[in-house]
N, C-alpha and C positions, 0 to 999 in steps of 0.2 A: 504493500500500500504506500510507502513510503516515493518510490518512483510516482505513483498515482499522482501523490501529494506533489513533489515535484515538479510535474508536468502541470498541473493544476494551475501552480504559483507562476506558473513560467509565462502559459497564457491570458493569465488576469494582468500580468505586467505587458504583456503584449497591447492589450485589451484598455489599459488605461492610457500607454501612450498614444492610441490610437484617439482616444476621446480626448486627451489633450491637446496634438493634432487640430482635431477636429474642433476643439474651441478657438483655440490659434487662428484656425480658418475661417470663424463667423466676425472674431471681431478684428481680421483685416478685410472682409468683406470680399474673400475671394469667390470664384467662381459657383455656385448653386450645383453645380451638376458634379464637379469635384469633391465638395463637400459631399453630397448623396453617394458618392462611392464611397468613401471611407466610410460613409456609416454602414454603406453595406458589407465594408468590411468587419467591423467591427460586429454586425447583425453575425455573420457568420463564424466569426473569433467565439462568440457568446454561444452559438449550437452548438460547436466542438468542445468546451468546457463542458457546457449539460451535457454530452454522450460523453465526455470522460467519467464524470461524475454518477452518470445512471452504471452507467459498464462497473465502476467501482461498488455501487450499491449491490446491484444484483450478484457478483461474483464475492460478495463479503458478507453483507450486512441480512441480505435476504435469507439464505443456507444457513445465518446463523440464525437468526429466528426466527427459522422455522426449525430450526433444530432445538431451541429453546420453547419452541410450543407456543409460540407468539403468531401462528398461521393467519388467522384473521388480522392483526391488528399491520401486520405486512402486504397481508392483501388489501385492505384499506388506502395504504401508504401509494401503493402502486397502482390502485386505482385513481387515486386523487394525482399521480405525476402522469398519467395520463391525461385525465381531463386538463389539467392545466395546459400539458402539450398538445393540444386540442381537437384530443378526442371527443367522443358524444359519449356521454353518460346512459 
């Protein structure tokens, strides 16, 4: 998990230069359409965090509670990280 974390920290520093950047760029008043890329970068820095962070959930945190008998309260968890990634309930 450790590498996980890692990788994690790596791309949230990514992630904030990117939104600093990207304030830089509104208040010199650059281009509109240069700025909308980098937030789509940034859009896309932020998915690849959440699929590090679900792939970390599920290969740890899941197996182990449900090995602790927490089944429900896991399937709740995962139901709710889907609706947020929006799925339909």
């Amino acid at each position: 998990m450790q590498a996980d974390k890692s990788d994690a920290l790596k791309r949230l520093k990514y992630i904030e230069g990117h939104l600093n950047g990207i304030r830089k760029m509104i208040e010199e008043d650059k281009y509109c359409v240069d700025i909308l890329r980098q937030t789509y970068a940034v859009r896309k820095a932020i998915e690849k965090l959440e699929a590090l962070l679900v792939k970390g959930h599920l290969q740890t945190c899941v197996p182990d509670g449900i090995k602790n008998g927490d089944t429900d309260k896991i399937i709740e968890e995962l139901v709710q990280l889907y609706n947020l990634a929006g799925g339909k309930e």
